[in-house]
C-alpha positions as CSV (number, residue, x, y, z in Angstrom):
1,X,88.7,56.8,95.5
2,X,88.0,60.4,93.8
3,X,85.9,61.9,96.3
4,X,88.7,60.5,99.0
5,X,91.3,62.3,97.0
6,X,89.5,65.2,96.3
7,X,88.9,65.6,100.5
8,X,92.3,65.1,101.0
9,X,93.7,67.7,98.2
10,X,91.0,70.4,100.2
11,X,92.3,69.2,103.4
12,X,96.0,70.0,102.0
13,X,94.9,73.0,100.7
14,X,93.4,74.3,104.0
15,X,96.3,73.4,105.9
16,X,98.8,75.4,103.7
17,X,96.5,78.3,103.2
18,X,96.4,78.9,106.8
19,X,100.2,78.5,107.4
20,X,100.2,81.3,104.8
21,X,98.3,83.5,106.6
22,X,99.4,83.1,109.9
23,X,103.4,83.6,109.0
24,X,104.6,86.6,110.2
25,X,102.2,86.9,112.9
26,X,104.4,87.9,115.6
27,X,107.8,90.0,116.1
28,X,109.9,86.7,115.7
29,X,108.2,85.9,112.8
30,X,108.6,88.8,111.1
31,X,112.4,89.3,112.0
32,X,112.6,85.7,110.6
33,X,111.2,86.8,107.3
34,X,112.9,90.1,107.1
35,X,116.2,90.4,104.5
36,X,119.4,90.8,105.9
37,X,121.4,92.2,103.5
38,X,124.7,93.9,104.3
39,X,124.5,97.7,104.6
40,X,127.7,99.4,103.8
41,X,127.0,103.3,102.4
42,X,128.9,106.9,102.4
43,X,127.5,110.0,102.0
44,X,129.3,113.0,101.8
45,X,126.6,115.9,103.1
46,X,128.6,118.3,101.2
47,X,126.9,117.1,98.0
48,X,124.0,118.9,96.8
49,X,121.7,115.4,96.9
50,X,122.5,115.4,101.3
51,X,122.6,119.3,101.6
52,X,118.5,118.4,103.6
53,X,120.7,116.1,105.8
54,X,122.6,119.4,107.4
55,X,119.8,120.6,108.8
56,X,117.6,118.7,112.3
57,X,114.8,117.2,110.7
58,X,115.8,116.9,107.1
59,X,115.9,113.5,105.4
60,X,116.5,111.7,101.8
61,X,116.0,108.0,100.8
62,X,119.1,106.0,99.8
63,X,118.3,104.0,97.7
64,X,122.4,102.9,96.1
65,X,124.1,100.2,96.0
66,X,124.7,98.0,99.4
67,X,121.7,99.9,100.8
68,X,119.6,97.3,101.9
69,X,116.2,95.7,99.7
70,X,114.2,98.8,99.3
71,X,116.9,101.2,100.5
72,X,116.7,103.6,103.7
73,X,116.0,106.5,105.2
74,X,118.3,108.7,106.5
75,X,117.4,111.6,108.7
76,X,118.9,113.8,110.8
77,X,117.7,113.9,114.5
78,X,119.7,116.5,116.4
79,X,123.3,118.4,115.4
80,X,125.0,115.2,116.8
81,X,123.0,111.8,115.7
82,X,121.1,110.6,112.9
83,X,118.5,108.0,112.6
84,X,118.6,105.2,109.9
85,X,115.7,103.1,109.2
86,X,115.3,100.4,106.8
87,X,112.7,100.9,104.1
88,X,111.6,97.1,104.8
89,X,108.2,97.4,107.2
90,X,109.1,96.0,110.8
91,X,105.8,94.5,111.7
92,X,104.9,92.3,108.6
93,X,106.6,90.5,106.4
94,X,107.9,91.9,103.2
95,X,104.9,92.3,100.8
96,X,103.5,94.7,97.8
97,X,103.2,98.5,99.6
98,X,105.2,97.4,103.2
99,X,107.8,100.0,101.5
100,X,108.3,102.9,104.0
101,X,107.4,106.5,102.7
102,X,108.0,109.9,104.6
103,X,105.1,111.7,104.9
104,X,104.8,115.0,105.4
105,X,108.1,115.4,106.9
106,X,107.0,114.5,110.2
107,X,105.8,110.9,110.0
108,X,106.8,107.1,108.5
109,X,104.1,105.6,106.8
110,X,103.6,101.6,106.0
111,X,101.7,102.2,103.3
112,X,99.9,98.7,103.1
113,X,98.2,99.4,106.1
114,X,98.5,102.7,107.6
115,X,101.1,101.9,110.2
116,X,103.1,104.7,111.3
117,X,105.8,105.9,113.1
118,X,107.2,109.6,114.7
119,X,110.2,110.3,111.5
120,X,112.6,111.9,114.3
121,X,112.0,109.2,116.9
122,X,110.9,105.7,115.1
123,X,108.2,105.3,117.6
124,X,105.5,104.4,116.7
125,X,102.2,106.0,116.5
126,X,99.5,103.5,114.7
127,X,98.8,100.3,113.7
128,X,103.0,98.8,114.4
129,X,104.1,98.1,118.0
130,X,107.6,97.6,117.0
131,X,109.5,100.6,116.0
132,X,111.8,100.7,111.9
133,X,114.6,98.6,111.8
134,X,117.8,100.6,112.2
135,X,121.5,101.0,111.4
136,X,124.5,101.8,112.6
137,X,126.4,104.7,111.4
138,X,129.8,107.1,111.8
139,X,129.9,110.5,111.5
140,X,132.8,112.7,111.1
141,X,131.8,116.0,111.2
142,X,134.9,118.0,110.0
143,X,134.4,116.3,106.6
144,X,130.6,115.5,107.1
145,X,131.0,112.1,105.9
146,X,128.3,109.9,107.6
147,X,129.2,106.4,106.9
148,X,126.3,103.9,107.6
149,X,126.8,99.8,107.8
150,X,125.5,96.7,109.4
């Protein structure tokens, strides 16, 4: 009776630990694990904190209120659009170090395992196949209000 249980408890043990390591093994996966949380911000690029955001290229982490789990990244990508990627990584599930950094002002990097991604573009470069999640946004430019939401 003990040594039937004890199979059965490694048996049970296997089958979870494996179910554990195989979630988020594919795209659907991982957009099944990824939080949706609702994304409603304003900045006003007339404040000092979004002065890099007037300029192609610049960008600044959001990290307020209504911002997502780990915040975003907000960057400019020409004088007319913007690109706003989640912090979250796209291609594994949400995990210690799958927060997005900007690195060297030229790259996204997942820093749990390298992944990375062009920081103007969103395509990616290593590791990921699937390119930051992103968000909609608004911009007026007469007030340079950029208004960001999902």
């Amino acid at each position: 009776m003990k040594k039937s249980f004890s199979i059965l408890t490694v048996i049970t043990l296997l089958i979870f630990s494996n179910l554990y390591l195989n979630s988020c093994g594919t795209r659907e996966d991982t957009v099944s694990c990824f939080p949706t949380n609702p994304i409603n911000v304003s900045l006003n690029l007339n404040l000092p904190a979004y002065y890099n955001l007037n300029q192609v290229g610049g960008w600044v982490y959001i990290n307020e209120q209504q911002s997502g789990t780990r915040g975003l990244i907000v960057v400019r990508a020409s004088d007319t659009t913007f690109k706003i990627y989640d912090r979250n990584a796209p291609h594994i599930c949400p995990d210690n170090n799958t927060t997005l950094e900007v690195q060297d002002n030229i790259r996204i990097l997942c820093p749990k395992d390298n992944a990375q991604w062009i920081l103007l573009t969103g395509q990616p470069t290593a590791v990921a196949n699937v390119p930051p999640k992103t968000y909609l946004y608004n911009y007026d430019p007469g007030n340079k209000l950029l208004n960001i939401y999902y």
